[in-house]
C-alpha positions in Angstrom: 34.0 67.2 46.6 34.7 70.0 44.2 38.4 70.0 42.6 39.8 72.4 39.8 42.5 71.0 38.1 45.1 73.8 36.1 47.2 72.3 33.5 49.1 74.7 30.3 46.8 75.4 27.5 48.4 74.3 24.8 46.1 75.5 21.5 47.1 78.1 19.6 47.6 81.2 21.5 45.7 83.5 18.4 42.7 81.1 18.9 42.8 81.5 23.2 43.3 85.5 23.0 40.4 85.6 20.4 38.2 84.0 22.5 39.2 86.0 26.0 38.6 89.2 23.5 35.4 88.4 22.7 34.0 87.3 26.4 35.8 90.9 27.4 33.8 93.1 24.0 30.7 91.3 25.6 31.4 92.7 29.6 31.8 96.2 28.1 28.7 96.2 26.3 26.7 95.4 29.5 28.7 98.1 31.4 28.0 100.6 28.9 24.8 99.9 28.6 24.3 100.0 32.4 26.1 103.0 33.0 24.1 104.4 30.0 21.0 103.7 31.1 21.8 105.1 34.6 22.9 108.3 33.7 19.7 108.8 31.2 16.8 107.4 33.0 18.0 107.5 37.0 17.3 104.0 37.9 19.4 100.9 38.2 19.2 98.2 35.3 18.8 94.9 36.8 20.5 91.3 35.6 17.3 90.2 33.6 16.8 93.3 32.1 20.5 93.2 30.6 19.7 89.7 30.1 17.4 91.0 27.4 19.5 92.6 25.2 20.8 89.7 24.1 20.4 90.4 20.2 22.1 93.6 20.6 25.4 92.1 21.2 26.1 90.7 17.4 27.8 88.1 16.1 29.6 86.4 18.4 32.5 83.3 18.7 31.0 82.0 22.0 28.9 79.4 22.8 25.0 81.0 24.2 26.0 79.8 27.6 29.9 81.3 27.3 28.0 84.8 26.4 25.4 84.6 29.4 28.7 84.1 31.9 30.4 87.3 30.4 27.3 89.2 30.8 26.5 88.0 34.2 30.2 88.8 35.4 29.2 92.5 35.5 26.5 91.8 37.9 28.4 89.5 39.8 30.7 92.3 40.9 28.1 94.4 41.9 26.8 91.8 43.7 30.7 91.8 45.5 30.3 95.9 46.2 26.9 95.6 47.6 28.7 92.8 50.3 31.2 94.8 50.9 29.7 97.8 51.2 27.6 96.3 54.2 30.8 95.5 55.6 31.6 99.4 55.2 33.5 98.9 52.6 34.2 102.0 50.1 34.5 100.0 47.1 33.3 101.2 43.8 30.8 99.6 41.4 33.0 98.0 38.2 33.7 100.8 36.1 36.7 100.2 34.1 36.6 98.3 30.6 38.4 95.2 30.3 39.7 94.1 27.2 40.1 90.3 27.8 38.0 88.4 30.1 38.2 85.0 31.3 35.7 82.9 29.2 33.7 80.4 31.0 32.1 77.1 29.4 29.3 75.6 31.7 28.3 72.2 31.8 26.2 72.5 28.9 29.0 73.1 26.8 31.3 70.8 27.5 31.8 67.1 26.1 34.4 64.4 26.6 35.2 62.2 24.0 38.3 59.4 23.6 40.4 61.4 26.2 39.8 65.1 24.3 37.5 67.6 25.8 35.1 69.5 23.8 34.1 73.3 24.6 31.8 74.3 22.0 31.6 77.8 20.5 29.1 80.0 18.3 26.8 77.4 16.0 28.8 76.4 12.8 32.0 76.9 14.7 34.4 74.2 15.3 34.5 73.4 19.5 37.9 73.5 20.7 39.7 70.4 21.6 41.8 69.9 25.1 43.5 66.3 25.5 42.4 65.7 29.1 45.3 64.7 31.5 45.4 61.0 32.8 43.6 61.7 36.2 40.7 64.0 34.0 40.2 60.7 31.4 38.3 58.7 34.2 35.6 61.1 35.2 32.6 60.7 33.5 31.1 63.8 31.3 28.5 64.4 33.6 31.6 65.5 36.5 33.0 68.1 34.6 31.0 71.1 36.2 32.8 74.3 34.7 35.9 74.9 32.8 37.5 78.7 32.5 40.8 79.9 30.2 42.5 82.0 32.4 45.7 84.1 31.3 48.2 83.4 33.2 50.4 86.6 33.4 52.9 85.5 36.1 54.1 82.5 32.9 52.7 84.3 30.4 50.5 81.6 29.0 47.2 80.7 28.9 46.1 77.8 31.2 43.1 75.6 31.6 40.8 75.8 34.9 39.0 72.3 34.7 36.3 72.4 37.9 35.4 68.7 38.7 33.0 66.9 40.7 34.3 63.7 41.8 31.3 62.6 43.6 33.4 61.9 46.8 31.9 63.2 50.4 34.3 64.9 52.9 35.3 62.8 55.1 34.4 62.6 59.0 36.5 65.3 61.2 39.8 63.4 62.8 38.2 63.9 66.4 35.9 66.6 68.3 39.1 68.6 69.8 40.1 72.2 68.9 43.4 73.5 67.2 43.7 77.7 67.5 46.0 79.7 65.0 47.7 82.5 65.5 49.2 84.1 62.1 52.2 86.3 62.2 54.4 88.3 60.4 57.7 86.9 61.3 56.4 83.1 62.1 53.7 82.6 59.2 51.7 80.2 61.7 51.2 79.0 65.5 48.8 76.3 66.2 48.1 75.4 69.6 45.8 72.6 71.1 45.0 72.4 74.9 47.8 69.9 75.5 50.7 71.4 72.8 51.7 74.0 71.3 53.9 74.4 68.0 55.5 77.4 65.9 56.1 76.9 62.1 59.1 78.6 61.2 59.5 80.1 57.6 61.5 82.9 57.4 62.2 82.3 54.0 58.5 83.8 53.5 59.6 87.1 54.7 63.2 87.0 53.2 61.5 86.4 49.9 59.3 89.5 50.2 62.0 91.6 51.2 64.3 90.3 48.0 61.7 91.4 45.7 61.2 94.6 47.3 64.6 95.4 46.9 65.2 94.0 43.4 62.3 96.2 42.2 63.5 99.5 44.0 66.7 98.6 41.8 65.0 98.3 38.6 62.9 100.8 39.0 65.7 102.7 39.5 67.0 102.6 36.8 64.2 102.7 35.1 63.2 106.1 35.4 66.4 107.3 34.1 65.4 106.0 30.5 62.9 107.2 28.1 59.6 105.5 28.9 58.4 102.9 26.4 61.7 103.1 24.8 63.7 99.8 24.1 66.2 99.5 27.5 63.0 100.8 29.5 60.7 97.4 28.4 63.9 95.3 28.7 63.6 96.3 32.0 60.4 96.1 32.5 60.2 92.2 31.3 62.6 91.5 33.9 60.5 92.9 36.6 57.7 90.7 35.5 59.6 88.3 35.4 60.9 88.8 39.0 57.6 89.2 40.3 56.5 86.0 38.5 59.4 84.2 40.3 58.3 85.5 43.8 55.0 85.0 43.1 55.1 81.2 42.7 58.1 80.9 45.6 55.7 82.5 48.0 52.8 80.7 46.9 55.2 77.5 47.6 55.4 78.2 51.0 52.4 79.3 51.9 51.0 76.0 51.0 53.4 74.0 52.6 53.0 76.1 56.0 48.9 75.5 55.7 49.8 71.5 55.0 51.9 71.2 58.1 49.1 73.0 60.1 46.8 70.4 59.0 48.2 68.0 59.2 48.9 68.8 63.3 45.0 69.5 63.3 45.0 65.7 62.4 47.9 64.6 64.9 45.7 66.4 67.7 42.2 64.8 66.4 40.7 68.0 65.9 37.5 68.9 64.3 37.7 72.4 64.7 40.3 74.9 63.4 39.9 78.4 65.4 42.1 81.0 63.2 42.7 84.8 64.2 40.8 87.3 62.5 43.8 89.2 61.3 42.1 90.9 58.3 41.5 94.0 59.3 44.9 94.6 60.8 46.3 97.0 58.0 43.1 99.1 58.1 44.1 103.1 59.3 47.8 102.2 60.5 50.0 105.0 60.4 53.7 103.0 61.2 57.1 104.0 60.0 57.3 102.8 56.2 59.1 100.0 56.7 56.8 98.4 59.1 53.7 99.9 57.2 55.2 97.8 54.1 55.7 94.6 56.4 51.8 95.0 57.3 50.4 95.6 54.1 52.4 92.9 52.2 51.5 90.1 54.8 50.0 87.3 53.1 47.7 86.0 56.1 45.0 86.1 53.8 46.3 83.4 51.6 47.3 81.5 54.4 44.3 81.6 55.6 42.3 80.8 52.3 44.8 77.8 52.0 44.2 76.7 55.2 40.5 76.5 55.1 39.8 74.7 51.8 42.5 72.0 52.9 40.7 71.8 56.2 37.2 71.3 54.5 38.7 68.7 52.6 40.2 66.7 55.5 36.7 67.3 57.2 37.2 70.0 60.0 35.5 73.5 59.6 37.4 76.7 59.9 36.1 79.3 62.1 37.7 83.3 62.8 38.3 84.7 66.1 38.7 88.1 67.2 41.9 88.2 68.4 42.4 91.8 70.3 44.3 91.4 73.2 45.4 88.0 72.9 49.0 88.5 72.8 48.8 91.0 75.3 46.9 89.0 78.3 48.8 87.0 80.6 47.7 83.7 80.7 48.6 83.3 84.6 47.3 86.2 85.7 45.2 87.6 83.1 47.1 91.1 83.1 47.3 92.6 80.3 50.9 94.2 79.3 52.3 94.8 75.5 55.5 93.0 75.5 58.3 94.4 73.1 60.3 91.2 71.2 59.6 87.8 71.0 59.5 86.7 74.4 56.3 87.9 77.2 57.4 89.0 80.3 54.6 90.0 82.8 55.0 93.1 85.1 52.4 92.0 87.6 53.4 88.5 88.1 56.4 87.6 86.7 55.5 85.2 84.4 57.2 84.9 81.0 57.0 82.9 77.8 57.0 82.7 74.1 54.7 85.4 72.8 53.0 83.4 70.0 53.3 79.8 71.3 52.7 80.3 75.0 50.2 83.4 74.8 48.8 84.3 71.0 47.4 81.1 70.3 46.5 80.1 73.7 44.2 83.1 74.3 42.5 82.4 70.6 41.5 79.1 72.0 40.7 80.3 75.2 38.6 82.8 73.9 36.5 80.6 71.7 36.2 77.6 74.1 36.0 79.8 77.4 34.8 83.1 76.1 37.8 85.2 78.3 41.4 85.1 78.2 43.8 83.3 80.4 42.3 80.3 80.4 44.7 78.3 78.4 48.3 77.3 79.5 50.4 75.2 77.3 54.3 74.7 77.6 57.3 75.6 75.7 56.2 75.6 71.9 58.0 73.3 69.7 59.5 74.3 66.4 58.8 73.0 62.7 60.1 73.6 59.6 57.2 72.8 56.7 60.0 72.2 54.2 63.5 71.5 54.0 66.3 74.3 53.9 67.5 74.0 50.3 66.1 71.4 49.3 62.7 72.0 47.4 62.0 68.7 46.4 58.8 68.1 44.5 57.2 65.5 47.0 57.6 68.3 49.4 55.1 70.3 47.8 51.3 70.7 49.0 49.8 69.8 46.3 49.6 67.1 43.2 52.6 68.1 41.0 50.9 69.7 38.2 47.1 69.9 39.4 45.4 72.2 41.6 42.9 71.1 44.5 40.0 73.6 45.2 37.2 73.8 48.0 35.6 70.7 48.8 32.3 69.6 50.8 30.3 72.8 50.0 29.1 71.7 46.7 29.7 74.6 45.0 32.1 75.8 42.7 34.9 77.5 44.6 36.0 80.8 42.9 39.8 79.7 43.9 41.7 77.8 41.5 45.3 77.2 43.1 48.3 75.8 40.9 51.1 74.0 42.7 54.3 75.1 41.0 57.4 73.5 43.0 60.5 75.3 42.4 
């Protein structure tokens, strides 16, 4: 199982910047010469061509291995636009310069020795030294797959990305049943199994999204009545960061507690299967009053979702997306299909009514993947849970180790997610 682990970098912060400036010097040389060699000869450089200018890039602090991950970032995002582009996607090939990049030590530049970690840089250069937390001290060397500085600017720090292989299989799946999820706006999640069906209530989510929309109206407020870049107009502009950093890590909070309390009713109900609605396409050409457009497009079912998966891989179930048109529209008694206004379903044709999410939504995601139509799926009255308690944000409640970060497991690759638990 693959697990990154985030802890504070505690070096000096000169030393860490110098180091992110030089990996970002590096990816602008390959996009310059790429663009370059576009515009003058017509055809498209490829990854071991650019590879090939390596003695054209000059001195450098970084390790050989450090340098061939900034170069290969370029292509790695074009590799991202070309996916997404099948998709019919209209993103752009990387264009921009970056000044500081995340530098990234591979396994062949990284030691342990007597608790310290040692990520080498250019010959003749001392490596730099990172006293490895307790759990890190008892992996052997050859675990540590890939470690990354990463500038934190939520804290404003510099933290420590340690990727670890701890040699551990997933385990087996809980049982060969089916749990379906229904993501929403107002309730974050709905899981349903055959037999039960349950709505995890966190309002907090959206109240917290709403504050910080507010908050920033208000700053930025009165921010355009000062001068830009003058002193009152970067005071206030450091306590927008810093309101946005506060959010950030509140919502992040909650999403991971929402996506541990569906898991763990995945394991309550045996499953092996997780069927989530594919919601990711749902902000795509609306044209709603602003309000609700904002709602929409600042909907974090993508997180949930992320968080959801990686904690299901590790608990050995698999994760699979369902189209979900018409699911909260189709009656499951009678299969009419009617689009209810509120929370609560009330069908025209035969009378039947329910919760909209609990009895409906999620029971028509699971009918559709096990049945392949809707209506199949009746389940009663959905019961409520709260993933934390009111108030009370103790640090046992949170999702994750206090102070490490779990990533992907069971693929045996390196997952490109790296999430810190930060209880509040």
């Amino acid at each position: 199982m693959i697990k990154t682990y985030i802890f504070k970098a505690k070096q000096p912060k000169s030393l860490l910047s110098e180091l992110n400036l030089e990996s970002g010097r590096i990816y602008n040389l390959v996009l310059t010469w790429h663009w370059r060699f576009y515009r003058r000869s017509g055809h498209w450089l490829r990854q071991g061509d650019a590879e090939r200018f390596n003695v054209s890039l000059g001195p450098t602090l970084l390790h050989a291995h450090s340098r061939d991950a900034a170069q290969q970032a370029f292509y790695k995002a074009v590799k991202t636009v070309y996916a997404l582009r099948k998709a019919r996607s209209k993103a752009r090939f990387p264009y921009k310069r970056r000044r500081f990049r995340t530098t990234i030590w591979k396994s062949t530049g990284i030691r342990v020795r007597e608790g310290q970690m040692l990520l080498a840089r250019a010959r003749g250069l001392e490596p730099v030294r990172v006293t490895l937390r307790n759990e890190l001290g008892r992996f052997p060397e050859s675990s540590f797959k890939e470690v990354r500085l990463v500038f934190n600017h939520k804290r404003k720090r510099y933290d420590w990305h340690v990727v670890i292989d701890d040699g551990k299989e997933p385990p087996l799946p809980p049982g060969d049943n089916v749990v379906a999820v229904d993501l929403g706006e107002i309730h974050p999640a709905v899981a349903c199994s055959p037999t039960q069906a349950v709505v995890f209530s966190a309002r907090e989510l959206r109240a917290t999204i709403q504050y910080r929309n507010k908050q920033l109206a208000i700053l930025s407020a009165l921010q355009a009545r000062c001068q830009k870049r003058s002193r009152m107009w970067w005071r206030l502009q450091g306590l927008k960061n810093d309101l946005k950093g506060y959010t950030e890590r509140k919502i992040r909070d909650i999403c991971h507690k929402v996506s541990r309390a569906v898991i763990d009713f995945a394991i309550e109900q045996q499953a092996g299967t997780i069927i989530i609605g594919d919601v990711r396409n749902i902000a795509n050409g609306k044209r709603l009053h602003r309000k609700s457009q904002q709602k929409i497009s600042q909907w974090p079912h993508g997180r949930l979702r992320q968080y959801i998966t990686y904690k299901a891989e590790a608990a050995g179930m698999r994760v699979v997306l369902q189209d979900e048109r018409y699911t909260s529209q189709t009656c499951p008694a009678c299969s009419n299909r009617h689009k209810p206004a509120g929370r609560v379903y009330r069908c025209p044709a035969c009378g039947w009514q329910g919760h909209r999410d609990g009895q409906v939504g999620a029971p028509n995601i699971l009918s559709k993947f096990l049945f392949s139509e809707l209506g199949r799926v009746q389940v009663p009255s959905p019961k409520y849970r709260f993933p934390y308690l009111v108030g009370k944000r103790s640090r046992s409640d949170t999702a994750q180790v206090a102070g490490a970060s779990l990533c992907l497991a069971g693929t045996g690759q390196v997952s490109p997610v790296a999430l810190e638990a930060a209880p509040l």
